[in-house]
C-alpha positions in Angstrom: 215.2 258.8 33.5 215.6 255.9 36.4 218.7 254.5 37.1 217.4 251.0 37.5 215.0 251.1 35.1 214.5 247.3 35.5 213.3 247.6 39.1 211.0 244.6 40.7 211.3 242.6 36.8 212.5 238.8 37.5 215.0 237.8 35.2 216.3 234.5 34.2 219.4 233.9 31.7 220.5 230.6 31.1 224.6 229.8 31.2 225.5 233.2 33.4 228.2 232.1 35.3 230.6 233.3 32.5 231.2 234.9 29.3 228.3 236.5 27.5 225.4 235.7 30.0 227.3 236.7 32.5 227.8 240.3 31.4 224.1 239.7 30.4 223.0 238.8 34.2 225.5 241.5 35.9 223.7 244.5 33.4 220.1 243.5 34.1 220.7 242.6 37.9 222.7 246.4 37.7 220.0 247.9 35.8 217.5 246.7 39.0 215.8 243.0 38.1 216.2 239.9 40.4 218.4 237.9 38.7 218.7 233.6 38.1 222.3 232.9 37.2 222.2 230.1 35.3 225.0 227.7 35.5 226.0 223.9 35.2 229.3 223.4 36.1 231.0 226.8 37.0 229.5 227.3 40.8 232.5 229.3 41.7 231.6 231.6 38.8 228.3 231.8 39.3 228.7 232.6 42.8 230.8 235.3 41.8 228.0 236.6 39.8 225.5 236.2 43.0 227.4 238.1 45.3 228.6 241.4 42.7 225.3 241.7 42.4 224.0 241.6 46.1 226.9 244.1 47.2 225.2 246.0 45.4 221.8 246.2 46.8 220.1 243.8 44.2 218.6 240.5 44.4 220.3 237.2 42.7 220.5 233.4 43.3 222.6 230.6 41.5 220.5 228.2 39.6 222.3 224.8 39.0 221.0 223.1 35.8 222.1 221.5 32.4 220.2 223.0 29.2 220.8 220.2 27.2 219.1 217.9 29.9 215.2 218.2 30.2 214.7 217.3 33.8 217.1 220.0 34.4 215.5 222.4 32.7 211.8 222.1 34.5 213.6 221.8 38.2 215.7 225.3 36.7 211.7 226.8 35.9 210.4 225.8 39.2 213.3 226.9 41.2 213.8 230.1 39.7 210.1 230.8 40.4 210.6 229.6 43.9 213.4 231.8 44.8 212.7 234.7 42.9 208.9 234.6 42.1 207.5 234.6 38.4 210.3 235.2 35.9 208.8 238.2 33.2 212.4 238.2 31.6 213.8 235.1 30.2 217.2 235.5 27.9 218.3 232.1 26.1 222.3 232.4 26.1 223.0 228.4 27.4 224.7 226.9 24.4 227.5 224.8 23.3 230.1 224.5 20.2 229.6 222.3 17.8 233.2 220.0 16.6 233.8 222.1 13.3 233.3 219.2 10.6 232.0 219.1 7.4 228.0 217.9 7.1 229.9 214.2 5.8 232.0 213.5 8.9 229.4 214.4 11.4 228.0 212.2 14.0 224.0 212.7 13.9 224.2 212.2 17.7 226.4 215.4 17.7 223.5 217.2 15.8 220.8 216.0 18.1 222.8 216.9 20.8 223.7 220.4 19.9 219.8 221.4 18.4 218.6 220.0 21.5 220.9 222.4 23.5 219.9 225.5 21.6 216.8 225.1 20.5 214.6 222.4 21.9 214.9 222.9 25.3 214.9 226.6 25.4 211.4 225.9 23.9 210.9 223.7 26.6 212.3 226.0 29.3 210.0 228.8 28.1 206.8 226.6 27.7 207.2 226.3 31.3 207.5 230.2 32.2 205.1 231.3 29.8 202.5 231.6 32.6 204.5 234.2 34.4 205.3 236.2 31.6 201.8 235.8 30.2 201.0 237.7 33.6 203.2 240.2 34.0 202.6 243.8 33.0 205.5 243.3 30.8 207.2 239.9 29.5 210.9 239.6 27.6 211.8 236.7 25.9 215.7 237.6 24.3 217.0 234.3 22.0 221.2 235.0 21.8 221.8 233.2 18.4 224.4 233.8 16.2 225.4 235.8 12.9 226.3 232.5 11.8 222.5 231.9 11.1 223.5 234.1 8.0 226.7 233.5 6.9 226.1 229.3 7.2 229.7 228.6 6.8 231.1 225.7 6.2 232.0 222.9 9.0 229.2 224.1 11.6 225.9 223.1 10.3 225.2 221.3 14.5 226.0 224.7 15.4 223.9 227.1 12.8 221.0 224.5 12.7 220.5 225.0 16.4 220.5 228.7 16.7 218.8 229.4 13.4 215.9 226.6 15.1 216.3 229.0 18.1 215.6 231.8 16.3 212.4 230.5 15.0 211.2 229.5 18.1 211.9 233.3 18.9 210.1 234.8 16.0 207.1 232.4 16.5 206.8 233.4 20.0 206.8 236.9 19.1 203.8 236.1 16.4 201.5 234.1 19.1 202.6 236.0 22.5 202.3 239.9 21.4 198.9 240.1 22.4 199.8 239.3 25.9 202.4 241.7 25.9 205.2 239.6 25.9 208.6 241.3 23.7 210.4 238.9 21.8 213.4 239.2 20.0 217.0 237.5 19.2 220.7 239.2 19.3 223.1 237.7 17.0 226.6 238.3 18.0 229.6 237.7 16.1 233.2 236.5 17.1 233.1 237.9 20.8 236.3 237.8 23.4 235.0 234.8 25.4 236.5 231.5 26.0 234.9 230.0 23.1 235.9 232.9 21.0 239.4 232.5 22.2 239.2 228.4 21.5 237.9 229.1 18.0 240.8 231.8 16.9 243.1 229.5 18.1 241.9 226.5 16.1 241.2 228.8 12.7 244.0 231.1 13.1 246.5 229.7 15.6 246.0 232.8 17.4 246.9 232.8 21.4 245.7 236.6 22.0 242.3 237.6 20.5 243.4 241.1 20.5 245.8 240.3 17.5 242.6 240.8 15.7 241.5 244.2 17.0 243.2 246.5 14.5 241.6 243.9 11.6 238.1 245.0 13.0 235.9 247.7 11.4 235.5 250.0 14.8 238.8 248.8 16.2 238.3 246.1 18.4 236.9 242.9 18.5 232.9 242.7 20.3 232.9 241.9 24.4 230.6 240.7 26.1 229.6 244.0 27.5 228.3 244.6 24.2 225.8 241.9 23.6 224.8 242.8 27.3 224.0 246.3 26.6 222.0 245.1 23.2 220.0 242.6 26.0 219.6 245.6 28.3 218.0 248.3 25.2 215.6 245.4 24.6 214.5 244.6 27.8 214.2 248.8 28.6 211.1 251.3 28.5 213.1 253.0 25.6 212.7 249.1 23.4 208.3 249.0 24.5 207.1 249.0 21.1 210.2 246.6 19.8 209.6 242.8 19.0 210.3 240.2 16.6 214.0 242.1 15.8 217.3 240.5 15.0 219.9 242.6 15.8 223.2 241.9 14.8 226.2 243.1 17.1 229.5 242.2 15.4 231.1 245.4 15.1 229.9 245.8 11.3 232.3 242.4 10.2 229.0 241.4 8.7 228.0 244.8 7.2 231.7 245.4 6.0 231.7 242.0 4.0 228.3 242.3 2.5 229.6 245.7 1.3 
């Protein structure tokens, strides 16, 4: 079994330069694909990302661009392509929180706002690199939602409508592309230790430490990153050929545990 078993695959993930795509970018530039780190305001970050993976032997560049902006999002195609050559492995991690309010006390320009972020430009974004992966001997398309998609709490209907509209962009794509053998499939974390994580427990639970949740957690802990990464990484892998148009759902079985 290879070591890199990624090797000479161009990968793109939009909003790398921390978080969740960034353990995303680090596995699959690890695992041996040239890597785009996506990022719009965190250059330090991303940079960081860039040069962890080049020490160690791989190939990586830092892509500036805003998701939520169009313009952005064809310059971030066509650079990519530039500096990396055609992308066959495109994950759609760039989001953004919505403000928490009920459906009422909304501003419709926060809705538009947030779908647009999630959902219509990643459609956008992989209208443009369709070619490439169309080509390739093996295209990946991995949409990060949410398990809010199925829960739809109350107070984040900007947020759930844009990553259950990114989702059905993912599980059309799967429908029309499988014929040119192009894998499509969405990951739906839950509560994950990230910056927004840590935001969100302190404005629902008044929480300063996310690990004050860890022995409340079915398997002990609450998810990382590292977790969502290694759920991109099986997908994207030999071993995941014959997998598209999944949801999987990596939460640590707080979903499973509640349904039950």
């Amino acid at each position: 079994m290879t070591l890199r078993p990624l090797e000479g695959r161009v990968a793109l993930v939009t909003g790398s330069s921390r978080g969740i795509g960034r353990e995303i970018a680090l596995a699959l530039g690890r695992a041996g694909a040239a890597v785009g780190v996506n990022y719009r305001r965190g250059a330090e970050e991303a940079g960081e990302v860039v040069a962890e993976l080049v020490a160690g032997g791989g190939r990586a560049v830092a892509l500036q661009a805003s998701v939520s902006d169009g313009a952005d999002v064809d310059r971030l195609a066509d650079e990519a392509v530039a500096a990396l050559g055609p992308v066959d492995l495109l994950v759609l991690n760039a989001g953004i929180a919505s403000r928490g309010l009920p459906i009422a006390d909304t501003d419709p320009d926060e809705v538009v706002r947030v779908v647009y972020t999630h959902a219509i430009n990643a459609h956008r974004l992989t209208s443009r690199l369709l070619p490439g992966l169309r080509a390739a001997a093996r295209g990946d398309v991995v949409a990060i939602s949410s398990s809010e998609v199925s829960a739809m709490r109350p107070g984040g209907a900007p947020y759930t409508m844009g990553k259950a509209a990114l989702e059905a962009l993912a599980f059309t794509l799967a429908n029309e592309e499988a014929h040119n053998g192009i894998r499509v499939n969405v990951v739906a974390p839950g509560l994950v230790v990230t910056d927004m994580g840590a935001k969100l427990v302190k404005a629902k639970l008044g929480l300063d430490d996310m690990a004050a949740l860890d022995a409340e957690q079915p398997f002990g802990r609450v998810t990382r990153p590292s977790d969502i990464a290694n759920a991109v990484l099986f997908l994207t892998s030999p071993g995941a050929a014959m997998v598209t148009g999944q949801r999987i759902v990596v939460d640590g079985a707080v979903s499973a545990s509640l349904e039950g």
